[in-house]
Short mmCIF file of the C-alpha atoms (twelve columns), coordinates in Angstrom:
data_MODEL
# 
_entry.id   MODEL 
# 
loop_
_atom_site.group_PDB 
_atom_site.id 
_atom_site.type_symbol 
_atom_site.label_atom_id 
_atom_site.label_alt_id 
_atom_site.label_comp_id 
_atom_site.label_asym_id 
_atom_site.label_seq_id 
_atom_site.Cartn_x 
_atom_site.Cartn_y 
_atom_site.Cartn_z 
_atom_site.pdbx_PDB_model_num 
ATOM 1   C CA . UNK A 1   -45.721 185.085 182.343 1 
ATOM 2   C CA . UNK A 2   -48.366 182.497 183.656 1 
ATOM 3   C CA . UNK A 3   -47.927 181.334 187.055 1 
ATOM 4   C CA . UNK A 4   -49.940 177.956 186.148 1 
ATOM 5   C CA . UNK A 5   -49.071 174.693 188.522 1 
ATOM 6   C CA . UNK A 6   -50.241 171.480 188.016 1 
ATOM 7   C CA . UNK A 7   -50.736 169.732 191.512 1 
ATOM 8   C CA . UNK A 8   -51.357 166.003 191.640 1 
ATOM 9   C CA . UNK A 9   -54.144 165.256 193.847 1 
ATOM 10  C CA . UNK A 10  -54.543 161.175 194.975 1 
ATOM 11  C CA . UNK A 11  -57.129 160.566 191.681 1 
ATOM 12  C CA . UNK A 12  -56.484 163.227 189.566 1 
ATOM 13  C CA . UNK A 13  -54.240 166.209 188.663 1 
ATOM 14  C CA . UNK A 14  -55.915 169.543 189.263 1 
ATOM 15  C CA . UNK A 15  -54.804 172.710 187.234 1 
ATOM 16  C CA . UNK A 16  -54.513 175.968 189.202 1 
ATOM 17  C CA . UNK A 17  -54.601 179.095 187.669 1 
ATOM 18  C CA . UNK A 18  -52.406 182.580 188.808 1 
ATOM 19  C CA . UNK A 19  -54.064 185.680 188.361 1 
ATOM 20  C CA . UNK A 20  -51.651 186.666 185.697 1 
ATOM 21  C CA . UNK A 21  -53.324 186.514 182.156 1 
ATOM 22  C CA . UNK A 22  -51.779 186.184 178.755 1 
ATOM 23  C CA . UNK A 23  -54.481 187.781 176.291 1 
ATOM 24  C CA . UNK A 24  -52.125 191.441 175.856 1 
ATOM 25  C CA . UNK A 25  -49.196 189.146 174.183 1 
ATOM 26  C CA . UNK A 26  -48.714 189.790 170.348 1 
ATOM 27  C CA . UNK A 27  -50.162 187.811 168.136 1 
ATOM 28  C CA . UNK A 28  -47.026 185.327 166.742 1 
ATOM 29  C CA . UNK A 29  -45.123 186.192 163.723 1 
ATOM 30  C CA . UNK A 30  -44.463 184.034 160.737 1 
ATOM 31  C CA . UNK A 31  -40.817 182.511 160.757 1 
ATOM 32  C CA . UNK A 32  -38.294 184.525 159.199 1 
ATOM 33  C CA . UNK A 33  -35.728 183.691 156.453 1 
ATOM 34  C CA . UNK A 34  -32.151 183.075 157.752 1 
ATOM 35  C CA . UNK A 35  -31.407 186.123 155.796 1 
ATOM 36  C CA . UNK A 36  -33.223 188.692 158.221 1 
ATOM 37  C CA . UNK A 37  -31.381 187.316 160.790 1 
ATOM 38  C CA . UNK A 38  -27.801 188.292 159.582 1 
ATOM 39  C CA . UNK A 39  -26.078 191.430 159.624 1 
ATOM 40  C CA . UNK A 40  -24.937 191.135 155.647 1 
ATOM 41  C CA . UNK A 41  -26.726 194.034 153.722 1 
ATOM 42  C CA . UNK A 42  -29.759 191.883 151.930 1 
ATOM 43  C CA . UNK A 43  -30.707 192.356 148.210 1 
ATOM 44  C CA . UNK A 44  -28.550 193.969 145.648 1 
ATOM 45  C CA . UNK A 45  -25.991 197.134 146.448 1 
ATOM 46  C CA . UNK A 46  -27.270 200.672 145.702 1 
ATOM 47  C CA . UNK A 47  -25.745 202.767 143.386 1 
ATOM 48  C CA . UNK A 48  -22.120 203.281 142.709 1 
ATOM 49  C CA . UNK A 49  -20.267 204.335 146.247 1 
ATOM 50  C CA . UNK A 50  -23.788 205.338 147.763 1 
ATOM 51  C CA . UNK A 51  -23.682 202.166 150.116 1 
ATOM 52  C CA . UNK A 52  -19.781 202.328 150.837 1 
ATOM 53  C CA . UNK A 53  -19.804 206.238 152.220 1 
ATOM 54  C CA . UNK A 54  -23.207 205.880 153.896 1 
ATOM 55  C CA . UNK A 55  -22.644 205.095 157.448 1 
ATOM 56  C CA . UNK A 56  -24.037 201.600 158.600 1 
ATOM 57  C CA . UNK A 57  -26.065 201.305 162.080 1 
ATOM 58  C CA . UNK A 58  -24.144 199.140 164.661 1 
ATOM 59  C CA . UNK A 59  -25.117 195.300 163.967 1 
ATOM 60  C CA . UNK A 60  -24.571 191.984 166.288 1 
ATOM 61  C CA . UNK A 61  -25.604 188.697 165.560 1 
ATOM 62  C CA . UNK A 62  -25.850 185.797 168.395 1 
ATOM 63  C CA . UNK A 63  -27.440 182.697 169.578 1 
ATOM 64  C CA . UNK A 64  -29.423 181.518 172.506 1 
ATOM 65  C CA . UNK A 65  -29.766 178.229 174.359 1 
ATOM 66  C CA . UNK A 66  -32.358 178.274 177.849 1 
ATOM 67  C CA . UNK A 67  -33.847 175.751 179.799 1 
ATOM 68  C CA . UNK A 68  -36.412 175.823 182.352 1 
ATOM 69  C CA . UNK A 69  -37.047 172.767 184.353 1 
ATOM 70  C CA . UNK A 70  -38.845 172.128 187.508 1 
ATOM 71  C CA . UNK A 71  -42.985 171.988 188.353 1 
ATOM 72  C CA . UNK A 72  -44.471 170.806 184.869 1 
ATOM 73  C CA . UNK A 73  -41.581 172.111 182.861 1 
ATOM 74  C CA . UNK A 74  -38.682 170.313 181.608 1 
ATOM 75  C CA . UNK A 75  -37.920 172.823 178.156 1 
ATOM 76  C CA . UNK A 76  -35.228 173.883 176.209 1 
ATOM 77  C CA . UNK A 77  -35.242 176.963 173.542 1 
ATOM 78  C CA . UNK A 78  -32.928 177.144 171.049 1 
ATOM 79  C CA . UNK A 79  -32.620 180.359 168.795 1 
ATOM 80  C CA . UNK A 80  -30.679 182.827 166.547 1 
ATOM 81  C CA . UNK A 81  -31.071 186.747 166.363 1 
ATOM 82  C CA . UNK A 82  -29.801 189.963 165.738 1 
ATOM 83  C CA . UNK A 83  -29.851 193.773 167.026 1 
ATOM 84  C CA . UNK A 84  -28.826 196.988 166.004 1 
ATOM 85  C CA . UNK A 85  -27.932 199.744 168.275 1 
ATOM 86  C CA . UNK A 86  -28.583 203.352 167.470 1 
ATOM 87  C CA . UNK A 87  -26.487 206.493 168.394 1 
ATOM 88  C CA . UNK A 88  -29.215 207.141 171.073 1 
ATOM 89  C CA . UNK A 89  -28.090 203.979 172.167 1 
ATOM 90  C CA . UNK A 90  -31.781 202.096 172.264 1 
ATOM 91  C CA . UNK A 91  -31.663 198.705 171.087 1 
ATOM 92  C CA . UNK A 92  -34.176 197.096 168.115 1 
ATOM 93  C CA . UNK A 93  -33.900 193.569 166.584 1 
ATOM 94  C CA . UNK A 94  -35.651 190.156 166.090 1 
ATOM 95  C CA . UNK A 95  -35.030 186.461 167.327 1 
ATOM 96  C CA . UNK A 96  -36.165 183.127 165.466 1 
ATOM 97  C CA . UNK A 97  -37.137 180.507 168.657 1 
ATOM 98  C CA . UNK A 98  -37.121 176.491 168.904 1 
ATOM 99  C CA . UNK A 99  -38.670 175.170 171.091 1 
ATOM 100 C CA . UNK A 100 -38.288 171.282 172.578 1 
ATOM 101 C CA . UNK A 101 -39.625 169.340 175.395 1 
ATOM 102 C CA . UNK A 102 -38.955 166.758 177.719 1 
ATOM 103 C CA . UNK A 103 -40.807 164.402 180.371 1 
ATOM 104 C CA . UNK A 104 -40.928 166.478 183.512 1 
ATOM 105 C CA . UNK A 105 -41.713 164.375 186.601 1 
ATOM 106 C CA . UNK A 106 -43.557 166.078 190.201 1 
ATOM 107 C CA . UNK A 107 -43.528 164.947 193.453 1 
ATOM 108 C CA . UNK A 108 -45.464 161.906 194.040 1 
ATOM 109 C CA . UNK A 109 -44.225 160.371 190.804 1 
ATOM 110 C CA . UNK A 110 -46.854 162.235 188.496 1 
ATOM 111 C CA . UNK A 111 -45.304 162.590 184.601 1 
ATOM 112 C CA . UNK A 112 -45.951 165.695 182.718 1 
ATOM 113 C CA . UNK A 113 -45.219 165.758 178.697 1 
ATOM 114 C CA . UNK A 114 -45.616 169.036 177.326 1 
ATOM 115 C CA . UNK A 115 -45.741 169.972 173.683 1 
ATOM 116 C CA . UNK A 116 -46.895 173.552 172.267 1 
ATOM 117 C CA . UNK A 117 -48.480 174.696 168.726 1 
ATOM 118 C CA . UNK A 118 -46.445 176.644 167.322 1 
ATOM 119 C CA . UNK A 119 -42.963 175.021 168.584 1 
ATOM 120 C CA . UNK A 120 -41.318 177.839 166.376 1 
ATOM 121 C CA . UNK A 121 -42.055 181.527 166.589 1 
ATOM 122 C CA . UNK A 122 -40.387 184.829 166.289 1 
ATOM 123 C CA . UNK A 123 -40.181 187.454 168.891 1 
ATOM 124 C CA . UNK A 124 -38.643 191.167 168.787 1 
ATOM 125 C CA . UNK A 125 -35.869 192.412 170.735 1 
ATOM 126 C CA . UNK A 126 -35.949 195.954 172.276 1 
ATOM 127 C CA . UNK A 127 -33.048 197.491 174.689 1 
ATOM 128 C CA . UNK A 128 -30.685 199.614 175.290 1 
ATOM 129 C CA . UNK A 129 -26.828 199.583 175.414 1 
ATOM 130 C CA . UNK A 130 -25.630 200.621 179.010 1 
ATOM 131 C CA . UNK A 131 -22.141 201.397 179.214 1 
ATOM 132 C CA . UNK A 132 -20.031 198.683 178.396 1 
ATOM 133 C CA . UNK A 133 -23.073 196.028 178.392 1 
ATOM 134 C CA . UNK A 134 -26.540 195.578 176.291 1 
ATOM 135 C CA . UNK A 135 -30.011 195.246 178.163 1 
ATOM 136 C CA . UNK A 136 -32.209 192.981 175.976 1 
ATOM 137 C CA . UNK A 137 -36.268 192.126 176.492 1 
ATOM 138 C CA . UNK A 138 -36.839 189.299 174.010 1 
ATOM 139 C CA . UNK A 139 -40.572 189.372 173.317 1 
ATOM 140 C CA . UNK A 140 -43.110 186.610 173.707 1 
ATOM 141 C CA . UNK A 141 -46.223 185.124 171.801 1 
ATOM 142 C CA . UNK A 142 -49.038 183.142 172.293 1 
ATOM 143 C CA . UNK A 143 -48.796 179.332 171.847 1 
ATOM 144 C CA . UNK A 144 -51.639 176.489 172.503 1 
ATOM 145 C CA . UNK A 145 -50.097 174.092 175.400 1 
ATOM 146 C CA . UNK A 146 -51.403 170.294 174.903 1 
ATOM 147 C CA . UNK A 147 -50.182 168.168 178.257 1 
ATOM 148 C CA . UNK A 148 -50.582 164.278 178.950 1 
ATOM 149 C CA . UNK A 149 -50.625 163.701 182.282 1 
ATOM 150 C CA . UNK A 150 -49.443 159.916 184.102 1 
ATOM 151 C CA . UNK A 151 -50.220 160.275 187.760 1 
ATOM 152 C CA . UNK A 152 -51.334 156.969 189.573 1 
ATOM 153 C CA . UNK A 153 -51.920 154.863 186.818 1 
ATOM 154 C CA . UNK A 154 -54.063 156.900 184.806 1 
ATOM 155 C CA . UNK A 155 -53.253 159.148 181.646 1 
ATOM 156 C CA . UNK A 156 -55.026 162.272 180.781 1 
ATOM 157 C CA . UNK A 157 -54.689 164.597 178.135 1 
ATOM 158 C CA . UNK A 158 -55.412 168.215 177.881 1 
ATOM 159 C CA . UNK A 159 -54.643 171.839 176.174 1 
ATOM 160 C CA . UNK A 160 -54.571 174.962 177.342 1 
ATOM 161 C CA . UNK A 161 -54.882 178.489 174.394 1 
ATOM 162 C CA . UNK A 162 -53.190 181.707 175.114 1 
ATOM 163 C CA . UNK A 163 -49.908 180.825 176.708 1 
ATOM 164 C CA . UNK A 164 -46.963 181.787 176.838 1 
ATOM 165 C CA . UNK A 165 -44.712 180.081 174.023 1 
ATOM 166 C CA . UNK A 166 -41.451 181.463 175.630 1 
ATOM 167 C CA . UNK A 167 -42.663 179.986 179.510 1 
ATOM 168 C CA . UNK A 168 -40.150 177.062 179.323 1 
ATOM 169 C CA . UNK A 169 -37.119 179.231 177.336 1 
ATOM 170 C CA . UNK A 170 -36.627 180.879 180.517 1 
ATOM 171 C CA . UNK A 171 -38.160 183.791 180.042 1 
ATOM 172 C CA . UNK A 172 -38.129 184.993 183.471 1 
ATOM 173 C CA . UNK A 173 -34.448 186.051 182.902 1 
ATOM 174 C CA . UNK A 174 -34.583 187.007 179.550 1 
ATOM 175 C CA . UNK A 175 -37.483 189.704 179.794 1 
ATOM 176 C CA . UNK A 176 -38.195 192.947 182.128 1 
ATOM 177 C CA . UNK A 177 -41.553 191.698 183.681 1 
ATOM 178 C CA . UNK A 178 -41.714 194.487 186.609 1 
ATOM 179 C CA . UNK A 179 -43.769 195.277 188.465 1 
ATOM 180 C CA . UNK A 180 -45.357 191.225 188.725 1 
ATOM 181 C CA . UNK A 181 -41.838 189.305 188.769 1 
ATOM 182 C CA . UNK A 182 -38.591 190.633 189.037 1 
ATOM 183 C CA . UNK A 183 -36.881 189.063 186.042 1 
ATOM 184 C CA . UNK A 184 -34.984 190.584 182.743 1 
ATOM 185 C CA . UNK A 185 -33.689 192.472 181.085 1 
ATOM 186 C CA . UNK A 186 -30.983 190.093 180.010 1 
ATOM 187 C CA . UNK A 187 -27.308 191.806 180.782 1 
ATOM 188 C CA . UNK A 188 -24.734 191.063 178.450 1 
ATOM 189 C CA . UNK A 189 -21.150 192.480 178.136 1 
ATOM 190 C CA . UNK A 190 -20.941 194.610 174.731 1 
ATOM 191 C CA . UNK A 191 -18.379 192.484 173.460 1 
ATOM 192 C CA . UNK A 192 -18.082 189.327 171.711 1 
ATOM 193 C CA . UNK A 193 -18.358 186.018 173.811 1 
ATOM 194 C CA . UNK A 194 -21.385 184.366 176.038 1 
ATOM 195 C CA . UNK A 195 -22.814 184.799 179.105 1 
ATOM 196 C CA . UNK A 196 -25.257 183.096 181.554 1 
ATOM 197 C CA . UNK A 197 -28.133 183.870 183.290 1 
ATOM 198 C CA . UNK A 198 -30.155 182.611 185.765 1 
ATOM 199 C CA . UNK A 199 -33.816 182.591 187.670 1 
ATOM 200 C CA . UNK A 200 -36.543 181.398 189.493 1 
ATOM 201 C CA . UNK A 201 -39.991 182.675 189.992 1 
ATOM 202 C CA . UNK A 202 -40.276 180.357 192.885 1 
ATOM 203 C CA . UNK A 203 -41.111 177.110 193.968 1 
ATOM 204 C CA . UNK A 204 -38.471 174.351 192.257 1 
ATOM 205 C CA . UNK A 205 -38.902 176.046 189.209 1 
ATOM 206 C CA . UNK A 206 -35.098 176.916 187.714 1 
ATOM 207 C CA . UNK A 207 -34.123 178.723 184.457 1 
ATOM 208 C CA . UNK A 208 -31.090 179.287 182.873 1 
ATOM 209 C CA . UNK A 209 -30.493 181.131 179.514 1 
ATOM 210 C CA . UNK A 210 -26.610 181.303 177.658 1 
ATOM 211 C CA . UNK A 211 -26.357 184.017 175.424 1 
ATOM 212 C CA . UNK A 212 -23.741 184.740 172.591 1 
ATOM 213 C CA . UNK A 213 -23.374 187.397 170.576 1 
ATOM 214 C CA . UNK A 214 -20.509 188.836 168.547 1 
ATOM 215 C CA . UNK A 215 -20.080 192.314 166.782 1 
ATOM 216 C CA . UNK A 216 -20.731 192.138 162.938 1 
ATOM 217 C CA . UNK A 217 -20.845 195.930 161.942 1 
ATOM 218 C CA . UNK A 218 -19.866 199.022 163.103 1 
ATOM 219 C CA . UNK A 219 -19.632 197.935 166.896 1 
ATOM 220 C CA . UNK A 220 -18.325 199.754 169.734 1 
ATOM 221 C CA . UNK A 221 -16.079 197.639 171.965 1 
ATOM 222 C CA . UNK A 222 -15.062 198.256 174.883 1 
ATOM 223 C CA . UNK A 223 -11.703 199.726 175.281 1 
ATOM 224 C CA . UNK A 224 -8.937  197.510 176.419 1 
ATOM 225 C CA . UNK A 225 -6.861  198.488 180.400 1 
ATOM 226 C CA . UNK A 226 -4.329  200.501 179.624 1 
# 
């Protein structure tokens, strides 16, 4: 993820740049119909009985809410997905992501507002089910930041390609990104209900994300104390 920090300087608000770059990310996806993002078989059934005796891969659907605020940020993603597990117990899916912004203000009284083309984008899910609890990466793509900055009484306006749309939907603890930042995957309990997370890659930077997912097919819950 991109370690970029905007620092207010007496005149004028200088961008610094981390040495992390952002040009291997995947290219973004077009959104998705709600459809792909349910568990229900799509499209009409197969022949007579070959749908009901064929065994169906182990489906969840769930939702997720983060927020990252602190530095320049002040964002919230909102999103829906879904994941199979297979009996090798690696994890595959897809997530539909929202993104939203608010004014985020820096010491010294400068005002960040941060918007992002696109502010909706789909990302694969890969993982693996560990024991009784899933470890989910949620992917990232590329999004084109555009900032106004009010520092001082001035107001500036600029835009930055090639970042990361995910940056302010707390990515940080909802992706592995060893060895540069110790974040991800996110844990969840294999079992219906929610769970929260939370990070920082430093600085006053803070992200939370609150996951929920419940078992729509074929799951394997955990078994209950005897």
């Amino acid at each position: 993820m991109s370690g970029n920090v905007f620092r207010c300087c007496a005149r004028r608000c200088v961008l610094a740049t981390a040495s992390v770059l952002l040009l291997t990310f995947p290219a973004v996806a077009r959104a998705q119909g709600a459809g792909s993002l349910s568990c229900n078989p799509e499209g009409p059934p197969g022949p007579s009985g070959a749908s009901a005796s064929e065994p169906q891969p182990e489906c969840w659907e769930g939702t997720l809410q983060a927020h990252a605020q602190g530095n320049i940020y002040n964002d919230t993603a909102d999103g829906k997905f879904k994941f199979m597990a297979a009996d090798d117990d690696t994890v595959n899916g897809t997530a539909h992501i929202r993104m939203s912004h608010a004014p985020a203000t820096m010491p010294g009284g400068c005002i960040f507002t941060r918007s992002q083309d696109p502010e909706e984008f789909d990302v694969t899910i890969d993982g693996r089910r560990s024991g009784d609890r899933f470890e989910l990466n949620f992917g990232t793509a590329l999004a084109t930041y555009t900032i106004t900055t009010q520092c001082q009484g001035r107001s500036d306006t600029g835009s930055l390609a090639g970042m990361d749309a995910f940056m302010g939907g707390s990515d940080l603890v909802l992706r592995d990104n060893r060895p540069a930042l110790q974040g991800g995957p996110a844990k969840v309990p294999a079992e219906d209900g929610s769970t929260t997370l939370h990070g920082s890659p430093g600085g006053d930077l803070r992200m939370t994300a609150t996951i929920h997912i419940t078992c729509k097919r074929g799951c394997i819950l955990p078994r209950a104390a005897d």
